[in-house]
Each structure stands twice: as structure tokens, then as C-alpha cells.
N, CA, C and O atoms as a GROMACS GRO file, in nm:
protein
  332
    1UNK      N    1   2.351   3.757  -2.675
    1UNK     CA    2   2.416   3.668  -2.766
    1UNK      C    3   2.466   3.543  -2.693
    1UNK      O    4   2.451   3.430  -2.741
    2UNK      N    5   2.526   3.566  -2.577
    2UNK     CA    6   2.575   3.439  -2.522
    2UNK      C    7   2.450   3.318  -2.488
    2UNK      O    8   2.466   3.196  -2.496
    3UNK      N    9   2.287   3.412  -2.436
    3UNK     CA   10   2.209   3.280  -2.429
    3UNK      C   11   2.189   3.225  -2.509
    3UNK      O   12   2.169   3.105  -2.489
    4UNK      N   13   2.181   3.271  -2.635
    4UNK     CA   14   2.168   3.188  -2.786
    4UNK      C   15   2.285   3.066  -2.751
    4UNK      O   16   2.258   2.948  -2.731
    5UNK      N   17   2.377   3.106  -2.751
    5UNK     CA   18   2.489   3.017  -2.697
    5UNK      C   19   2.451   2.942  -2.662
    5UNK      O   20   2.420   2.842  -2.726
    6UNK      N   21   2.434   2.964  -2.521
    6UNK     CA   22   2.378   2.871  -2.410
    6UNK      C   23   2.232   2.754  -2.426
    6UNK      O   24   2.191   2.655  -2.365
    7UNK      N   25   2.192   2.829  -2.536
    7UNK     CA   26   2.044   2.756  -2.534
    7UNK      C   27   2.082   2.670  -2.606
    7UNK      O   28   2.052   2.555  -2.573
    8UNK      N   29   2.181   2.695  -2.761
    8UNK     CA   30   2.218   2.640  -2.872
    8UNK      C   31   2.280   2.492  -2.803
    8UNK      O   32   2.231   2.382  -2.827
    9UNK      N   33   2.414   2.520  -2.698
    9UNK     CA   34   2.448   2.407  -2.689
    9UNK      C   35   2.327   2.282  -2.535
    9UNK      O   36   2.347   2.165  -2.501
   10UNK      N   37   2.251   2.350  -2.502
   10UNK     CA   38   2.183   2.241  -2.407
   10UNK      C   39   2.086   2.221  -2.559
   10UNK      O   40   1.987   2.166  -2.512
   11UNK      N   41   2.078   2.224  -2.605
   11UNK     CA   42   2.008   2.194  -2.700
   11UNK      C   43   2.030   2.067  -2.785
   11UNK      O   44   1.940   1.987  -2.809
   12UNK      N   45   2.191   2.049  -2.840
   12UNK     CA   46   2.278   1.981  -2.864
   12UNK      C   47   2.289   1.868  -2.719
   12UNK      O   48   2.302   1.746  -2.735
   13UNK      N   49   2.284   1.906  -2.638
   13UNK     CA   50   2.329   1.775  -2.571
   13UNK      C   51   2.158   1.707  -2.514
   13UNK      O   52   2.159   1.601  -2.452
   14UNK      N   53   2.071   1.751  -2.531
   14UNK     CA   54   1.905   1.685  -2.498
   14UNK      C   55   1.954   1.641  -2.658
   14UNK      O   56   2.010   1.531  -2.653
   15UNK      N   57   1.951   1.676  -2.746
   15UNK     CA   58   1.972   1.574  -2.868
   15UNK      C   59   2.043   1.458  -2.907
   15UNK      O   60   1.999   1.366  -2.976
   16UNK      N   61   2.168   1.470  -2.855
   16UNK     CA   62   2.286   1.393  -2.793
   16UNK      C   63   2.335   1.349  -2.643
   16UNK      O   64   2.402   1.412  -2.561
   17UNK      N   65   2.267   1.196  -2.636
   17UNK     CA   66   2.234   1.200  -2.505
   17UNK      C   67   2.420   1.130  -2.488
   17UNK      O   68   2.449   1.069  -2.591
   18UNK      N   69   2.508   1.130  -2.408
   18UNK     CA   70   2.650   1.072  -2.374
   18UNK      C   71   2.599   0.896  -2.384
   18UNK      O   72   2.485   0.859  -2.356
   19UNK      N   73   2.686   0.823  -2.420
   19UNK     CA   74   2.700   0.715  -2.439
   19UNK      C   75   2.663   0.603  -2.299
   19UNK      O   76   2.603   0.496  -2.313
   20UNK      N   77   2.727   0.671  -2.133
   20UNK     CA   78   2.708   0.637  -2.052
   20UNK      C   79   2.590   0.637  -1.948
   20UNK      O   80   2.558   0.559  -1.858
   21UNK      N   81   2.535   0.762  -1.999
   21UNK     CA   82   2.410   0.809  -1.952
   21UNK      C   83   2.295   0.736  -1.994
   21UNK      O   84   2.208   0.805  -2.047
   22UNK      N   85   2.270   0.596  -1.984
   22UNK     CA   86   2.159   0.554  -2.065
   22UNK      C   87   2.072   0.503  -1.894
   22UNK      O   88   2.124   0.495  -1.784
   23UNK      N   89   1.955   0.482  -1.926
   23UNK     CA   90   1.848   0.482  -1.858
   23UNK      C   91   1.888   0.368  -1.800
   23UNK      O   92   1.959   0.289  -1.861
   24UNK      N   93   1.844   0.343  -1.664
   24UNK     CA   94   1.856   0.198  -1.576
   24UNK      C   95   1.749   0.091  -1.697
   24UNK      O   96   1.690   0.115  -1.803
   25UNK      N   97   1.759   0.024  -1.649
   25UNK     CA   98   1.659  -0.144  -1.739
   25UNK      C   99   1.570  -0.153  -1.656
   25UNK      O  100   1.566  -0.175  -1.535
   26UNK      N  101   1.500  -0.134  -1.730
   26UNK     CA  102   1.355  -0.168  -1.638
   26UNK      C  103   1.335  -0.330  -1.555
   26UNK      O  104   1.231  -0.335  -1.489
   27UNK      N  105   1.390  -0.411  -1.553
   27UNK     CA  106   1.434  -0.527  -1.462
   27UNK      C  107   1.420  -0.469  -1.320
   27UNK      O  108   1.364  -0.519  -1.222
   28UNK      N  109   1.479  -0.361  -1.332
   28UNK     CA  110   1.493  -0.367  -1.128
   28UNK      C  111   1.340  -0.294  -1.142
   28UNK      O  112   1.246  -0.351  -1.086
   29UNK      N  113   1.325  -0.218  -1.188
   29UNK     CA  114   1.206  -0.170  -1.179
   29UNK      C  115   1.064  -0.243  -1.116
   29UNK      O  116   0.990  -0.214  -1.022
   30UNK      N  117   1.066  -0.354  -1.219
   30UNK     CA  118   0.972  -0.491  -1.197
   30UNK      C  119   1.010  -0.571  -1.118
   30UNK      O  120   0.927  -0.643  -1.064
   31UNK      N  121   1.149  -0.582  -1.086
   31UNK     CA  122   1.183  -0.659  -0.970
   31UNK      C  123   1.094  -0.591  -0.847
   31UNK      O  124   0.993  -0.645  -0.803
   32UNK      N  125   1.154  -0.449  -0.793
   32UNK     CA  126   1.116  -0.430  -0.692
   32UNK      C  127   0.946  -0.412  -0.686
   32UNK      O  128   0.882  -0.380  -0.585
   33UNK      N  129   0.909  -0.432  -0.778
   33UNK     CA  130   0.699  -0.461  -0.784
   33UNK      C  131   0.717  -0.560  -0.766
   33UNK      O  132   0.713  -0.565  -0.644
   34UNK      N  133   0.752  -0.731  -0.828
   34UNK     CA  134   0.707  -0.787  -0.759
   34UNK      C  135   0.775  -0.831  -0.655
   34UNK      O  136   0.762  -0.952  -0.639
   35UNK      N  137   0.866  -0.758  -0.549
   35UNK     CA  138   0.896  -0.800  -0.424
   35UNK      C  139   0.781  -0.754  -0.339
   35UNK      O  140   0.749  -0.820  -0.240
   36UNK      N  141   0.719  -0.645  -0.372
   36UNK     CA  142   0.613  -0.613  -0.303
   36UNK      C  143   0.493  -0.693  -0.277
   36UNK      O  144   0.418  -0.722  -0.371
   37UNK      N  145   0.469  -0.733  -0.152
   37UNK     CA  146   0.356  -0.870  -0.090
   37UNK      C  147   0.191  -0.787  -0.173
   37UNK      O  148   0.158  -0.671  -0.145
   38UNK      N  149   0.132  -0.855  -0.248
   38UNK     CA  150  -0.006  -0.876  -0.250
   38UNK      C  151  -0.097  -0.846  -0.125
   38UNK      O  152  -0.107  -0.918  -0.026
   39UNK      N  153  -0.162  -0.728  -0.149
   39UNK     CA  154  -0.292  -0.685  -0.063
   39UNK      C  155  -0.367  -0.822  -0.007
   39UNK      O  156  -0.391  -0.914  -0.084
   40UNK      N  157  -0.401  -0.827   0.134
   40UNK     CA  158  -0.435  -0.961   0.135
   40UNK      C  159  -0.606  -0.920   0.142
   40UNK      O  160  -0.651  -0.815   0.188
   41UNK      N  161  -0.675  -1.017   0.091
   41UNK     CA  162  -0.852  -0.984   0.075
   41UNK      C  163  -0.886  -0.960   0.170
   41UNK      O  164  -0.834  -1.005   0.273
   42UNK      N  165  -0.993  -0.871   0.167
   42UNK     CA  166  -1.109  -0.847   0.293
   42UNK      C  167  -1.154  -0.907   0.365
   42UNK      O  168  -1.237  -0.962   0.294
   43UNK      N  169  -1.173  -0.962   0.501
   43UNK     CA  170  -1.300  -1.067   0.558
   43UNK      C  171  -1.402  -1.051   0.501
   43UNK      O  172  -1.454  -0.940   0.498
   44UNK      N  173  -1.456  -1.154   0.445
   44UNK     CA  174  -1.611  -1.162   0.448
   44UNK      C  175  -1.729  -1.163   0.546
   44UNK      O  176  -1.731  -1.262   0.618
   45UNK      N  177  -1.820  -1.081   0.562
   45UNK     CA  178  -1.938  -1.046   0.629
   45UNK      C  179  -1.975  -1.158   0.734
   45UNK      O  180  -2.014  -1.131   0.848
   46UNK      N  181  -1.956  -1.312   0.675
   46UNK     CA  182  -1.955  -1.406   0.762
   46UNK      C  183  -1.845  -1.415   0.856
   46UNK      O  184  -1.865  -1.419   0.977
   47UNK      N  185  -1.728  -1.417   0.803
   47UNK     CA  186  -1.614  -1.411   0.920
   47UNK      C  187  -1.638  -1.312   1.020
   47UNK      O  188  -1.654  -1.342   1.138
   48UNK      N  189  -1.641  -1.179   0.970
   48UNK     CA  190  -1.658  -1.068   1.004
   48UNK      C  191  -1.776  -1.096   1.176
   48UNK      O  192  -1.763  -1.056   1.292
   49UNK      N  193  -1.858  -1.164   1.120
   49UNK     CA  194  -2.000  -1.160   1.215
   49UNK      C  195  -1.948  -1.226   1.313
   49UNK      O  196  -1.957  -1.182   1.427
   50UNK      N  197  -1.873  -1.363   1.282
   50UNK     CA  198  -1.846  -1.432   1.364
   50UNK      C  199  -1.782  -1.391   1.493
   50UNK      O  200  -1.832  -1.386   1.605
   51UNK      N  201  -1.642  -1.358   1.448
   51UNK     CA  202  -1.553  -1.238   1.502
   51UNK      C  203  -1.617  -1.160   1.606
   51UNK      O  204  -1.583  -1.163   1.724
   52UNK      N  205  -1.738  -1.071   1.546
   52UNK     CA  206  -1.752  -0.970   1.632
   52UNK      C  207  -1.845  -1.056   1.748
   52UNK      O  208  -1.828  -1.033   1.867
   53UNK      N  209  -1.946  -1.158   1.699
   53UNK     CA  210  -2.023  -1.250   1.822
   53UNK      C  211  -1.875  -1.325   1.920
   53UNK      O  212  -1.907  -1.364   2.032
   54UNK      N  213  -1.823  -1.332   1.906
   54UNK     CA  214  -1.672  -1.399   1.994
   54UNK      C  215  -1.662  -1.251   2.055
   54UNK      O  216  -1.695  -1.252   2.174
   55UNK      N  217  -1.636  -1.162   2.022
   55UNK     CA  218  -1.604  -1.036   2.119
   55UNK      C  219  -1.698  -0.985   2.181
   55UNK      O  220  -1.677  -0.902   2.269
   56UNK      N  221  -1.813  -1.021   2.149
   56UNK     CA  222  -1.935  -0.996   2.204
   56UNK      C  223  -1.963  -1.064   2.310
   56UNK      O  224  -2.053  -1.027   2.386
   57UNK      N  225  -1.914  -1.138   2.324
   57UNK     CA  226  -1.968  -1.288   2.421
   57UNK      C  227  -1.854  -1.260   2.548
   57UNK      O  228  -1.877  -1.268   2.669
   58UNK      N  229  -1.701  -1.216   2.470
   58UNK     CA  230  -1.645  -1.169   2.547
   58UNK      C  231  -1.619  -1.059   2.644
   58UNK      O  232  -1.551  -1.053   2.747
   59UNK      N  233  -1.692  -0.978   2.583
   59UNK     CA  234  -1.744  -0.854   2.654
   59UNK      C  235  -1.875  -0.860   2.758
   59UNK      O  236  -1.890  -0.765   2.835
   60UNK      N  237  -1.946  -0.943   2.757
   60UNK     CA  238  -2.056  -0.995   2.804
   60UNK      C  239  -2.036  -1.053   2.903
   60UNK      O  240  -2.098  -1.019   3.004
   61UNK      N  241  -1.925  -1.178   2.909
   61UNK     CA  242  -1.834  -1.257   3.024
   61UNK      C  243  -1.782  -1.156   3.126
   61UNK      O  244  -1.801  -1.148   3.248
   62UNK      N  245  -1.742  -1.113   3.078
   62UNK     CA  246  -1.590  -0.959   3.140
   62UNK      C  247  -1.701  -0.863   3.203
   62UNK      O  248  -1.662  -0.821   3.312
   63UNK      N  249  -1.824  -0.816   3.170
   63UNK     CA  250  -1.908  -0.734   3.194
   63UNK      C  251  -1.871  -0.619   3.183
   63UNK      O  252  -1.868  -0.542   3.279
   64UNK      N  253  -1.829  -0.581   3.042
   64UNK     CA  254  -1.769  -0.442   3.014
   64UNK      C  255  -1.852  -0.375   2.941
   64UNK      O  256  -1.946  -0.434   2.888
   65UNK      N  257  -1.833  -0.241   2.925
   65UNK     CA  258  -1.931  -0.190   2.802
   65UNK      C  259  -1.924  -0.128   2.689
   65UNK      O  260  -1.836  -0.046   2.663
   66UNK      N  261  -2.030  -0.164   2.602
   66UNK     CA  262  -1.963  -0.149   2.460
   66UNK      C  263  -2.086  -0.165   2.401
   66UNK      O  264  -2.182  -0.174   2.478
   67UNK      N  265  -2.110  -0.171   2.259
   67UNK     CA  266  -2.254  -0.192   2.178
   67UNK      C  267  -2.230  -0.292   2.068
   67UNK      O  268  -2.120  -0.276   2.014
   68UNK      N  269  -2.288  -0.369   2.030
   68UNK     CA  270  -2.274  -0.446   1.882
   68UNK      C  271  -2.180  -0.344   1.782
   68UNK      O  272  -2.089  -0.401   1.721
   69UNK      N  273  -2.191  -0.244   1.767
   69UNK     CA  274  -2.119  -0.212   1.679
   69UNK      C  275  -1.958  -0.190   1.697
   69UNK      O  276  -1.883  -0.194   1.599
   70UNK      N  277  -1.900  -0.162   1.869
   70UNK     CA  278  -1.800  -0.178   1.879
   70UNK      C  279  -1.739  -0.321   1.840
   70UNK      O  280  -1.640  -0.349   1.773
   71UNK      N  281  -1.832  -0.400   1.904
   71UNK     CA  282  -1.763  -0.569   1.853
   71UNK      C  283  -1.747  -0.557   1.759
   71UNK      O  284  -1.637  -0.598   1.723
   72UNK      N  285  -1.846  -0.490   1.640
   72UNK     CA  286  -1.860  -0.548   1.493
   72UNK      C  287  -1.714  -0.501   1.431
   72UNK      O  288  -1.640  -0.580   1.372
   73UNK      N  289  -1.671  -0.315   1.460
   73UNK     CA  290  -1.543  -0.273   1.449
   73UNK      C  291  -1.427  -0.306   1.479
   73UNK      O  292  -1.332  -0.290   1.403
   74UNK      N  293  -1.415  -0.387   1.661
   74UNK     CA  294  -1.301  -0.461   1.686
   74UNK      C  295  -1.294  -0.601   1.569
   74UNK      O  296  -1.198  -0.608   1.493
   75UNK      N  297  -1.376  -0.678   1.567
   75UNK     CA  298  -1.380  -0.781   1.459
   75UNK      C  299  -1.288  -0.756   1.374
   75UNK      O  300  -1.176  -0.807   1.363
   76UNK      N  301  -1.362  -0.639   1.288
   76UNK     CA  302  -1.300  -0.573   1.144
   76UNK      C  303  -1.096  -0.592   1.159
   76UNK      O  304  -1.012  -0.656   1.097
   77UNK      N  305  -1.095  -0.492   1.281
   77UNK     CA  306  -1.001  -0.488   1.264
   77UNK      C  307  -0.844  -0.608   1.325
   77UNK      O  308  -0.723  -0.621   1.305
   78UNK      N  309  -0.925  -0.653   1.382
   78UNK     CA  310  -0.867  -0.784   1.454
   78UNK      C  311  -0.833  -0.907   1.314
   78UNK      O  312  -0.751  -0.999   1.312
   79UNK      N  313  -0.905  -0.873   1.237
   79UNK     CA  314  -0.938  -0.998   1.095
   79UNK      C  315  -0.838  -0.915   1.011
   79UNK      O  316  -0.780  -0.989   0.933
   80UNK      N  317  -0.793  -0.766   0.999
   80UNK     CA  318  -0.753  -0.683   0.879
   80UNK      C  319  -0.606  -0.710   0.975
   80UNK      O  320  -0.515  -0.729   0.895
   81UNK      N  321  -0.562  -0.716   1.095
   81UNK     CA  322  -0.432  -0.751   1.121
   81UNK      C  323  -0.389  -0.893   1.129
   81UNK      O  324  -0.267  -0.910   1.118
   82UNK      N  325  -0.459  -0.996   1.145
   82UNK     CA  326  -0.466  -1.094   1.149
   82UNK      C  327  -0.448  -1.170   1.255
   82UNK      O  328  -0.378  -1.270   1.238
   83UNK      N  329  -0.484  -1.155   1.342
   83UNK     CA  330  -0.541  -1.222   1.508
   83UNK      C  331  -0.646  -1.266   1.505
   83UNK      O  332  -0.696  -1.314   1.607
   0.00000   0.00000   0.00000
């Protein structure tokens, strides 16, 4: 008998929400989206190439070793941090 109780009155108060209890405003919500910086775009295939022929050339100078495709990867990621 008492959970009847118990159920009866949470029941009553999900129906009756308190006067003070009201939901934040969605304002900060959207505020803090758009404080958040924009994804910045991909290099393009041309940058990209370029990039990796400069590390290539540099690796070549230096006489180190490595393959086109390491340049092509350092590139990538040298352009995705922005150096």
C-alpha cells in the first residue's frame, strides 16, 4: 500500500513540475556552439603534392631515408597542423 503511495505522489510531481525548476534557455546552449572554432578544410591534392615534393627534396639534401609516400604523409600532416 505505501508504494501506491509512493508511486501516486512522484507521479504528481513529473506532472507538476515546481515553479523554480524550469529548464536553462537554450541561449547558452547555442552560445557555447558557436564559440566552438569551425573545422578548418582539408589541403587539396595540389597543396598536398607540393608539400610532400619540399620534403622530398629535403630528405634528398639531408640524405636520409624514406619513400614518396613518407613525404606524401609528412605533407598531410604538416598542412592538417598548419606549418
Amino acid at each position: 500500500m505505501a508504494a501506491k503511495k509512493t508511486a501516486k505522489k512522484a507521479a504528481k510531481k513529473a506532472a507538476n513540475p515546481k515553479v523554480g525548476a524550469e529548464p536553462k534557455p537554450a541561449k547558452k546552449a547555442a552560445a557555447k556552439k558557436a564559440a566552438a572554432p569551425a573545422p578548418k578544410p582539408r589541403p587539396g591534392t595540389d597543396e598536398i603534392a607540393k608539400a610532400a615534393y619540399l620534403n622530398y627534396r629535403k630528405r634528398i639534401d639531408n640524405d636520409l631515408p624514406g619513400s614518396h609516400e613518407s613525404d606524401w604523409l609528412e605533407a598531410e600532416r604538416q598542412l592538417s597542423e598548419g606549418k
